[in-house]
Structures are given as structure tokens and as C-alpha cells.
GUMI-40871 format. One record per residue: x, y negated, z of N, C-alpha, C, O, CB in turn; residue number from 1. Coordinates in nm, 3 decimals. Glycine has a CB too. Layout:
N
ROLO       n.x       n.y       n.z      ca.x      ca.y      ca.z       c.x       c.y       c.z       o.x       o.y       o.z      cb.x      cb.y      cb.z     n
ROLO         X         Y         Z         X         Y         Z         X         Y         Z         X         Y         Z         X         Y         Z   NUM
...
//
This chain:
129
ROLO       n.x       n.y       n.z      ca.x      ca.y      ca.z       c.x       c.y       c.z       o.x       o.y       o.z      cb.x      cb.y      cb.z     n
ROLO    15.428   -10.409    -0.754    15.287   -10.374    -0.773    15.237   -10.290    -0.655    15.122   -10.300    -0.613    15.267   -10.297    -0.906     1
ROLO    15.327   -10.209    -0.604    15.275   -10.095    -0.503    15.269   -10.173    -0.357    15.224   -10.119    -0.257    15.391    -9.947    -0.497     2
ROLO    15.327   -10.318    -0.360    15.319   -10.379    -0.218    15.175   -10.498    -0.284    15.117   -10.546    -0.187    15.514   -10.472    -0.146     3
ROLO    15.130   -10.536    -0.388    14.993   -10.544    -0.360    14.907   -10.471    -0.373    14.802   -10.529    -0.347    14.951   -10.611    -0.399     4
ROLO    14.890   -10.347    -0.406    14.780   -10.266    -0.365    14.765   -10.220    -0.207    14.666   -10.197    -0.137    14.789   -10.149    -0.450     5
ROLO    14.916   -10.216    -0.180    14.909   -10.144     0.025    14.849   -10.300     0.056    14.746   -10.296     0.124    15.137   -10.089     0.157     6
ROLO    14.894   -10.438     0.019    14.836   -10.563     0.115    14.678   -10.576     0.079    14.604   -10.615     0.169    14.922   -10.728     0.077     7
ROLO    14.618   -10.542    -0.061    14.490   -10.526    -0.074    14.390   -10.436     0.006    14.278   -10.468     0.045    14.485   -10.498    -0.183     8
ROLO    14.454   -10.319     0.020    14.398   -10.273     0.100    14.412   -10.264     0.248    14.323   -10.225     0.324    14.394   -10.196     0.059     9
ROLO    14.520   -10.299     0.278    14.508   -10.359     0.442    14.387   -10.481     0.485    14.303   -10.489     0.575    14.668   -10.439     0.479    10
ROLO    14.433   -10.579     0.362    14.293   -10.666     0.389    14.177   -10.611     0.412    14.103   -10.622     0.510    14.256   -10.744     0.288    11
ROLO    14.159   -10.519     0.262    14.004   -10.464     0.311    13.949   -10.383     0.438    13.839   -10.369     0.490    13.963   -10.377     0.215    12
ROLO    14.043   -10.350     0.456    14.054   -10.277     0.626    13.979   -10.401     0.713    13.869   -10.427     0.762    14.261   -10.248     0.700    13
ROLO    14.090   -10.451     0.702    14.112   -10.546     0.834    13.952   -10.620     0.830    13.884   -10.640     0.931    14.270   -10.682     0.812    14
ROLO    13.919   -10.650     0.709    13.773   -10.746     0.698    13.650   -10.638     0.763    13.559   -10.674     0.839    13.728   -10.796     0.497    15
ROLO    13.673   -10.499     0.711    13.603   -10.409     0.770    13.567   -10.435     0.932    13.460   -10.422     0.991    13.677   -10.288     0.745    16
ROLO    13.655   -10.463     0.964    13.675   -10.431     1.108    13.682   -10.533     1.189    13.720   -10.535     1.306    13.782   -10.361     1.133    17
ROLO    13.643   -10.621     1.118    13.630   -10.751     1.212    13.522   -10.772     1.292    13.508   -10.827     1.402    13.631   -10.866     1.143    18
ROLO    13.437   -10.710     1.202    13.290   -10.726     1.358    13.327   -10.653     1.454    13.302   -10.701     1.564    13.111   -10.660     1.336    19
ROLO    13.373   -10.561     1.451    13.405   -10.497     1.642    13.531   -10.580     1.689    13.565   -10.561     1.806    13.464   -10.284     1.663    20
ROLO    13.594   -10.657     1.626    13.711   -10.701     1.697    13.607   -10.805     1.745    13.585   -10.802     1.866    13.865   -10.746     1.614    21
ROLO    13.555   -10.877     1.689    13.463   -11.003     1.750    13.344   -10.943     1.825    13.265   -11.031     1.861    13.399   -11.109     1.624    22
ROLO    13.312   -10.836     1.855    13.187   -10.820     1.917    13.263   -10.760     2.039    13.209   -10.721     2.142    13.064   -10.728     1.835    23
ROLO    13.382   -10.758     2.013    13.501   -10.699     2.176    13.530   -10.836     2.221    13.489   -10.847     2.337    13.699   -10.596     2.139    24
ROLO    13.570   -10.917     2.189    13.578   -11.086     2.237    13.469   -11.102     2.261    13.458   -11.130     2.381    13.622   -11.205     2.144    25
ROLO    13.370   -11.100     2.206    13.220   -11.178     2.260    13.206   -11.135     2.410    13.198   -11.213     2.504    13.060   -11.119     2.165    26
ROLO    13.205   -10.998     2.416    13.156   -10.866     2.517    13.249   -10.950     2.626    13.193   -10.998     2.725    13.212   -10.660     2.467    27
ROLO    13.385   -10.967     2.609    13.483   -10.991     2.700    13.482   -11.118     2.783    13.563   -11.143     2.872    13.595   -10.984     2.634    28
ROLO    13.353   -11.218     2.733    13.356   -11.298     2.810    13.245   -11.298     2.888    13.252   -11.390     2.969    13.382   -11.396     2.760    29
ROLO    13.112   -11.212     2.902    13.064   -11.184     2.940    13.059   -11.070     3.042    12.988   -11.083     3.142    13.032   -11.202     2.875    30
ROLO    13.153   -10.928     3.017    13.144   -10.840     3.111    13.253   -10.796     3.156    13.336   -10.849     3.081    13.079   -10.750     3.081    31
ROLO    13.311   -10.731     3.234    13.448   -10.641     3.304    13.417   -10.484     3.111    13.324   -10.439     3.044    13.378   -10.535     3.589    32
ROLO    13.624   -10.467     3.122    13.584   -10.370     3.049    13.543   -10.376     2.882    13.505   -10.476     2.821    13.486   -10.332     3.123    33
ROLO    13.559   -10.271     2.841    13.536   -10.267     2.659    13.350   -10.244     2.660    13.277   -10.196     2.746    13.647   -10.080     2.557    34
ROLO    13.324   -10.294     2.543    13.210   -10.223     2.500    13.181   -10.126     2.444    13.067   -10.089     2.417    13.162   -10.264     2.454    35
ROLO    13.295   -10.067     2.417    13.298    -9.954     2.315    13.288    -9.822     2.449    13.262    -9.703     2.439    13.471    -9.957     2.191    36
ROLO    13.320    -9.898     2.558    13.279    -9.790     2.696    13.198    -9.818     2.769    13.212    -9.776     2.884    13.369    -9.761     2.794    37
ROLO    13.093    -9.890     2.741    12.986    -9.946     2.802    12.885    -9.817     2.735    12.897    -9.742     2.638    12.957   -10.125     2.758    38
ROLO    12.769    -9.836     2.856    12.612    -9.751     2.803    12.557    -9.825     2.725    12.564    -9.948     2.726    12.490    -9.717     2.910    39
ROLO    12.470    -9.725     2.612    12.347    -9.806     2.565    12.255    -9.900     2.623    12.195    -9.871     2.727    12.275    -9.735     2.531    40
ROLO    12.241    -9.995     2.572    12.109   -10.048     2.669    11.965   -10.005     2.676    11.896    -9.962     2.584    12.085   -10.178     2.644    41
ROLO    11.929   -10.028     2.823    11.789    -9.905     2.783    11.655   -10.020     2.753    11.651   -10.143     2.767    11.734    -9.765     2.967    42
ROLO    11.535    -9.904     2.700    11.472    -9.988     2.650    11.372   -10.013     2.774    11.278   -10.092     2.763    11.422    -9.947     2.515    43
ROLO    11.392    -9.956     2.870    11.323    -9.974     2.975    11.353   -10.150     3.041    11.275   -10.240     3.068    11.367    -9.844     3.073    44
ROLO    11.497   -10.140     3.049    11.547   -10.279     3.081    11.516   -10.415     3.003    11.461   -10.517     3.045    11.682   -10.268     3.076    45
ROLO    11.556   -10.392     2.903    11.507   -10.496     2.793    11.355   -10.515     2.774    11.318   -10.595     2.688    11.561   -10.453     2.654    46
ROLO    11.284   -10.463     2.831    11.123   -10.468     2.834    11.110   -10.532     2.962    10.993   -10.567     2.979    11.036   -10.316     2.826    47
ROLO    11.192   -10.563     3.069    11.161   -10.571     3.179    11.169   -10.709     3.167    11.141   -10.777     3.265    11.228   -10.500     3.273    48
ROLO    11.203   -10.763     3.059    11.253   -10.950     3.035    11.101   -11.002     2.970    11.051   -11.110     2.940    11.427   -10.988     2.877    49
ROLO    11.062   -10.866     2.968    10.911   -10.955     2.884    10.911   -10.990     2.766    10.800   -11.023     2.724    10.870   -11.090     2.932    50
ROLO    11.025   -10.999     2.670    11.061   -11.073     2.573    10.951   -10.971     2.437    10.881   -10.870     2.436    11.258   -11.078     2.564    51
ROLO    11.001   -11.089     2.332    10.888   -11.041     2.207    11.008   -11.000     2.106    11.097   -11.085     2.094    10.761   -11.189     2.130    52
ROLO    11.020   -10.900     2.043    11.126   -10.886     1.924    11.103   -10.991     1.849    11.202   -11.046     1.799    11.119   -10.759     1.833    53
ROLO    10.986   -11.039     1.826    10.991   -11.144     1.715    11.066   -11.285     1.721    11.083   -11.359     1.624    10.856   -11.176     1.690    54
ROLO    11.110   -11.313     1.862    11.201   -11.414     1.873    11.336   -11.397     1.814    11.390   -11.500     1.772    11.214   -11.439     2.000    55
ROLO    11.394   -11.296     1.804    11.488   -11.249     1.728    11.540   -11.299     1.591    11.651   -11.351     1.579    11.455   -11.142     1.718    56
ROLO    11.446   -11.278     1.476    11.482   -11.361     1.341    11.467   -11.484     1.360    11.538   -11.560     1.295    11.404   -11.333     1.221    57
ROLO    11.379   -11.534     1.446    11.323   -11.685     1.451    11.493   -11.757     1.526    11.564   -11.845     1.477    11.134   -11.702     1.588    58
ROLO    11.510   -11.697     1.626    11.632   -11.758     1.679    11.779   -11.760     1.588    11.868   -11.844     1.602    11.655   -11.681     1.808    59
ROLO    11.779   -11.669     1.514    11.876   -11.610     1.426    11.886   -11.725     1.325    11.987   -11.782     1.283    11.833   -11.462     1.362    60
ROLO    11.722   -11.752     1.289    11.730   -11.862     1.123    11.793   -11.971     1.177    11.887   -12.030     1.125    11.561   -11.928     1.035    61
ROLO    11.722   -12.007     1.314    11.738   -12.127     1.355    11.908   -12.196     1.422    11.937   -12.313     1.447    11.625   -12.123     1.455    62
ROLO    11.993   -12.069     1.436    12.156   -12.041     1.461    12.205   -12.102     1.318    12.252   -12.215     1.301    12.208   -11.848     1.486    63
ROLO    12.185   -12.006     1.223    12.244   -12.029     1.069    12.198   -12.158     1.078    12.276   -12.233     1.136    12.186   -11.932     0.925    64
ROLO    12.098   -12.207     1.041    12.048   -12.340     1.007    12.160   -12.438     1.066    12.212   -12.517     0.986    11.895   -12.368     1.071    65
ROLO    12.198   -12.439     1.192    12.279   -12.502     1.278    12.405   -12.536     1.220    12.449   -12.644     1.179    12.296   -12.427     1.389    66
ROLO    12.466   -12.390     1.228    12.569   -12.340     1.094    12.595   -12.442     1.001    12.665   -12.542     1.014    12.506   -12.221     0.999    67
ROLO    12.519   -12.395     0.891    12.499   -12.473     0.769    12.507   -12.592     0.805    12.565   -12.666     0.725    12.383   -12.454     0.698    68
ROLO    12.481   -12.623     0.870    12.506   -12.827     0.896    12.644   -12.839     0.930    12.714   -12.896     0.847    12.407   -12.921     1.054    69
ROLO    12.686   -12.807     1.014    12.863   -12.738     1.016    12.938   -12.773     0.934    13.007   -12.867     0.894    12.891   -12.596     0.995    70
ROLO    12.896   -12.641     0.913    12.960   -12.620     0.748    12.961   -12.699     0.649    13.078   -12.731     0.627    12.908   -12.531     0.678    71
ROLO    12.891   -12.745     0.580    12.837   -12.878     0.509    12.903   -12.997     0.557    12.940   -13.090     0.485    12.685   -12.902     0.530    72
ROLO    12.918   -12.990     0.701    12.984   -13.103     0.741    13.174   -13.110     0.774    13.257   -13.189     0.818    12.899   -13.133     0.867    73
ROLO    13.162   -12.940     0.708    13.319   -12.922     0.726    13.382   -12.928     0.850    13.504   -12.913     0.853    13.388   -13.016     0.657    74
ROLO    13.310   -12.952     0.971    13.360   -12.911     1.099    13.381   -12.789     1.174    13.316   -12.691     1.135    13.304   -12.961     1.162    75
ROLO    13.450   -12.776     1.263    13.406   -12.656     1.335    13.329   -12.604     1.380    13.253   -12.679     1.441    13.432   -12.635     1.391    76
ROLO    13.289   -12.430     1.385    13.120   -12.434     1.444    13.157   -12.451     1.607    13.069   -12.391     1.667    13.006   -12.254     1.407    77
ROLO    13.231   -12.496     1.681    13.255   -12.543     1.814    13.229   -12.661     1.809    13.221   -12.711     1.922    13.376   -12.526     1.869    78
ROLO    13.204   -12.759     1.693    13.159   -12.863     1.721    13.028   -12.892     1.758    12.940   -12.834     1.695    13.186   -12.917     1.646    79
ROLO    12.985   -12.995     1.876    12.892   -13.065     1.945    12.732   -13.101     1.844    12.746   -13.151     1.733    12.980   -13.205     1.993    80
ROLO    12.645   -13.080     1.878    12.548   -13.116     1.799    12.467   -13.259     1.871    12.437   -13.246     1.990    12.456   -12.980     1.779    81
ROLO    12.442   -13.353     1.824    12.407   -13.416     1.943    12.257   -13.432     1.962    12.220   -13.441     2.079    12.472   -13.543     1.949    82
ROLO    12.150   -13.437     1.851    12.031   -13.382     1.842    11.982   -13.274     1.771    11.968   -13.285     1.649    11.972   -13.456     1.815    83
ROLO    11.953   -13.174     1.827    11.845   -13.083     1.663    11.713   -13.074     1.698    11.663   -13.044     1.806    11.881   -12.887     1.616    84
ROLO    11.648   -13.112     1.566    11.498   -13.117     1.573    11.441   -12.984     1.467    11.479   -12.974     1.351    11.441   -13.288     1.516    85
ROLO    11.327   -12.871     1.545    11.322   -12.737     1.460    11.147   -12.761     1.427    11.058   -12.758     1.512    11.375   -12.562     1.567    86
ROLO    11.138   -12.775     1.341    10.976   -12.751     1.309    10.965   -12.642     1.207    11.020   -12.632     1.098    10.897   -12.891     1.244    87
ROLO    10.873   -12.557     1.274    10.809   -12.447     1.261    10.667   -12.398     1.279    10.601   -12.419     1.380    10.864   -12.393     1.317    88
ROLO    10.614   -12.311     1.144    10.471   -12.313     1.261    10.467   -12.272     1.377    10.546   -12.203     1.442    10.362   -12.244     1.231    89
ROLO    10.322   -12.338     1.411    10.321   -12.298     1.592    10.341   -12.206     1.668    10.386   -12.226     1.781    10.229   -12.302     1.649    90
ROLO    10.311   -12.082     1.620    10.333   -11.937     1.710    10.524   -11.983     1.693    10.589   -12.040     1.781    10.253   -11.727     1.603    91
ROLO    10.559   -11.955     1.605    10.708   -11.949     1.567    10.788   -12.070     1.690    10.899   -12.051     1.738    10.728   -12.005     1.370    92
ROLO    10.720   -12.163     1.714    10.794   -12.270     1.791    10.729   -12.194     1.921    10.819   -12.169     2.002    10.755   -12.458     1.756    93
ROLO    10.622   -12.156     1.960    10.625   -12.106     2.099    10.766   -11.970     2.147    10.821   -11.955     2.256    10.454   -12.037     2.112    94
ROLO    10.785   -11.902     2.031    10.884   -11.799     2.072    11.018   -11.897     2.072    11.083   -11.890     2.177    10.890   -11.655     1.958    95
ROLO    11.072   -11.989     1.970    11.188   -12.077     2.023    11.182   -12.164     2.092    11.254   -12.263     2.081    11.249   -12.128     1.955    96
ROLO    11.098   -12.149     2.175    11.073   -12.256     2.319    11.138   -12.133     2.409    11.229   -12.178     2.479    10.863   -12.315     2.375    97
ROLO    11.125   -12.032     2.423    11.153   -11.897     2.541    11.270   -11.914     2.514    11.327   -11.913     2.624    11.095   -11.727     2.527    98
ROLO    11.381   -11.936     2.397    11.503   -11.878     2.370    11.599   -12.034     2.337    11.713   -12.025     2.291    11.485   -11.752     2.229    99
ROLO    11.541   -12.160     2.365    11.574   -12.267     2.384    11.706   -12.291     2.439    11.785   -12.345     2.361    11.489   -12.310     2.444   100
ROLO    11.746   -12.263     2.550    11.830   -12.236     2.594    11.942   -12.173     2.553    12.054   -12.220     2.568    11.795   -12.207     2.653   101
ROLO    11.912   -12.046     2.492    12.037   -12.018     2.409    12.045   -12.037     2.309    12.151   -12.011     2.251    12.078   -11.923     2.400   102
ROLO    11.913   -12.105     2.228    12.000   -12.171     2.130    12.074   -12.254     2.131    12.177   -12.248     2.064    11.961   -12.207     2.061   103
ROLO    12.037   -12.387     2.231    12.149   -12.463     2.277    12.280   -12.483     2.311    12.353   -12.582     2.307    12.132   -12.482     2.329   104
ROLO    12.301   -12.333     2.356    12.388   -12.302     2.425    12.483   -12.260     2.251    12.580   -12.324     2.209    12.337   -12.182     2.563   105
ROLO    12.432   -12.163     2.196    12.500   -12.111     2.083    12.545   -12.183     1.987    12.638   -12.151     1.914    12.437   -12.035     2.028   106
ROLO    12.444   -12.348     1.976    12.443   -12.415     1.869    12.546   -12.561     1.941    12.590   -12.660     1.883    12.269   -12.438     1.810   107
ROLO    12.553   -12.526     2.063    12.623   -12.628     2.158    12.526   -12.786     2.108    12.568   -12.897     2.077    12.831   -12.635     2.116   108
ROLO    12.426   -12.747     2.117    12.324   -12.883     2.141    12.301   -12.924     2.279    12.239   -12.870     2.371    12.176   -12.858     2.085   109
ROLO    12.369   -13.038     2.269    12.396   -13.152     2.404    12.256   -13.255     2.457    12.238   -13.331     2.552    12.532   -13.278     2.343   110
ROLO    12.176   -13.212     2.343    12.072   -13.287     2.385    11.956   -13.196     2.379    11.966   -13.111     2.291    12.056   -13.410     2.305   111
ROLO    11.790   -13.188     2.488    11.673   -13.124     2.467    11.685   -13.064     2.333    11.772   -13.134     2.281    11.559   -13.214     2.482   112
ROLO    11.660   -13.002     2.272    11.543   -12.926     2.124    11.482   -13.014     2.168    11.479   -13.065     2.280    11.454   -12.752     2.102   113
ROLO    11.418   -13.037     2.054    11.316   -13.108     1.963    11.202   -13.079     1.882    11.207   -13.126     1.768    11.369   -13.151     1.890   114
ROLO    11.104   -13.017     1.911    11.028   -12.876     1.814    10.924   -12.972     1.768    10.904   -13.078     1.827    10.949   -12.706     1.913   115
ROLO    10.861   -12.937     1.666    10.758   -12.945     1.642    10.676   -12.855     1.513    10.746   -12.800     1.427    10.762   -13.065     1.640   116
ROLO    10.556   -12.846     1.508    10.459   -12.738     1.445    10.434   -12.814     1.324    10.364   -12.915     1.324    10.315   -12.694     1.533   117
ROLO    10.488   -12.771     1.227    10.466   -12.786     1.100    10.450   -12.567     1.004    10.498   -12.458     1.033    10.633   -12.914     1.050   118
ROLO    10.355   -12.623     0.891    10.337   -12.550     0.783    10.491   -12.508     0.733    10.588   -12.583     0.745    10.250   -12.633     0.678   119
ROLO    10.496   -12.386     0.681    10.578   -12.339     0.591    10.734   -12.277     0.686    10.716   -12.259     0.807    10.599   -12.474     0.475   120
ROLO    10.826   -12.259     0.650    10.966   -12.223     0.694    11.022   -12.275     0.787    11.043   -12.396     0.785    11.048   -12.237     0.614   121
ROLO    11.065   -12.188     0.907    11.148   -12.262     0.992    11.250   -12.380     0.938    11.341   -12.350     0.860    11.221   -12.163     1.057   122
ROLO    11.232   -12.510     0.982    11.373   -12.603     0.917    11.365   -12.640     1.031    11.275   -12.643     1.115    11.383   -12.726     0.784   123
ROLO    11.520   -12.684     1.027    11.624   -12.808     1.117    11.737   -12.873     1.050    11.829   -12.849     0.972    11.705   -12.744     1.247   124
ROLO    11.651   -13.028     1.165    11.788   -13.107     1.100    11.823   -13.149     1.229    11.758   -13.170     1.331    11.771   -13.246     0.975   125
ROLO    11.954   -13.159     1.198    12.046   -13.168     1.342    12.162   -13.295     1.298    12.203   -13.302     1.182    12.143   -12.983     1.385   126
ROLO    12.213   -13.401     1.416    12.306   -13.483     1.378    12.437   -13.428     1.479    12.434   -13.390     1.596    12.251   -13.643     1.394   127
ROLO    12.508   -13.437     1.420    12.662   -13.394     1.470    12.685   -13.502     1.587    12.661   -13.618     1.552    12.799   -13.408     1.333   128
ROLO    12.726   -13.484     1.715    12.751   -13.580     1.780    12.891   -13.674     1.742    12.918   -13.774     1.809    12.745   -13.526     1.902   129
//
């Protein structure tokens, strides 16, 4: 009994702590060095991109959405997307036109986005290549 409560709670540890182990891999392929010794980023810099916070959730739904097809499809999320089409209303598709690119990049879509301006909730449907 006393070696599943120490493995229960090692798990819960370990699940704890998985976003900084993955946000230290992410960091690592991008920069020299830990992030946990990196500076804040300033807000001076991040203003200097011009960018709108509001692209932020919009790019975020439109990641999961990606996801979920994945998933659903029981593949890996390293797997290839070979079209995704995002309709959104219009303001909403002008900010995932700026961030196009990385969604592509995140969602590993091999082909253009596909947008178009429709009423109601960001959706996408995407075919697995």
C-alpha cells in the first residue's frame, strides 16, 4: 500500500511539472541556454511587432481545432495536414491572416489556409494529408 501512495504521488508531481519540462524543449529549439535564465520580455519589444493581443485566442482556437481533427483521427499531432479551411467572422479572419504562417507552421499545414468570413464561431475543417 505504502509503494502506491509514494507512485501516486510521484505521478502527481511529475504531471505538475510537465509544462516547464515542455516549455524548456520548446525554448531549446529556438534559443542558446534555459529559459528559466532568460529576461522577461519587454513590452516595449513586443509592441514593436505591431501585433494585436486579440490574435492570440483567435490563433489558439484555431491550433486546438487542428488538434481535435488529430485526435479524432487518432494520429499524431506531427501529423501533416494537407488542407485547412478557417471561416470566421471577418475582423477575426483579418487577425488569422497576420498569424497564417504560424499557424501553418504549428498545425504543419502543407497547403495555403483557406479563410473565409462567415457568421458565428471560429470553425475548421481540415483533411489529413
Amino acid at each position: 500500500a505504502e509503494d502506491g501512495i509514494r507512485d501516486r504521488d510521484v505521478t502527481g508531481v511529475q504531471t505538475c511539472a510537465l509544462p516547464i519540462f515542455v516549455t524548456e524543449e520548446v525554448w531549446s529549439w529556438f534559443h542558446e541556454g534555459s529559459i528559466h535564465t532568460s529576461s522577461w520580455p519587454q513590452a516595449d519589444a513586443l509592441r514593436a511587432h505591431g501585433g494585436d493581443a486579440a490574435v492570440v485566442p483567435a490563433v489558439a482556437e484555431v491550433i486546438s481545432q487542428l488538434r481535435k481533427v488529430k485526435s479524432e483521427a487518432k494520429v499524431s499531432m506531427k501529423a501533416d495536414v494537407a488542407v485547412a479551411r478557417i471561416s470566421a467572422p471577418a475582423g477575426v479572419v483579418e487577425l488569422l491572416r497576420s498569424a497564417q504562417t504560424d499557424i501553418a507552421s504549428a498545425g504543419r499545414v502543407q497547403s495555403p489556409l483557406e479563410f473565409a468570413a462567415a457568421d458565428g464561431a471560429i470553425a475548421v475543417a481540415a483533411t489529413l494529408a
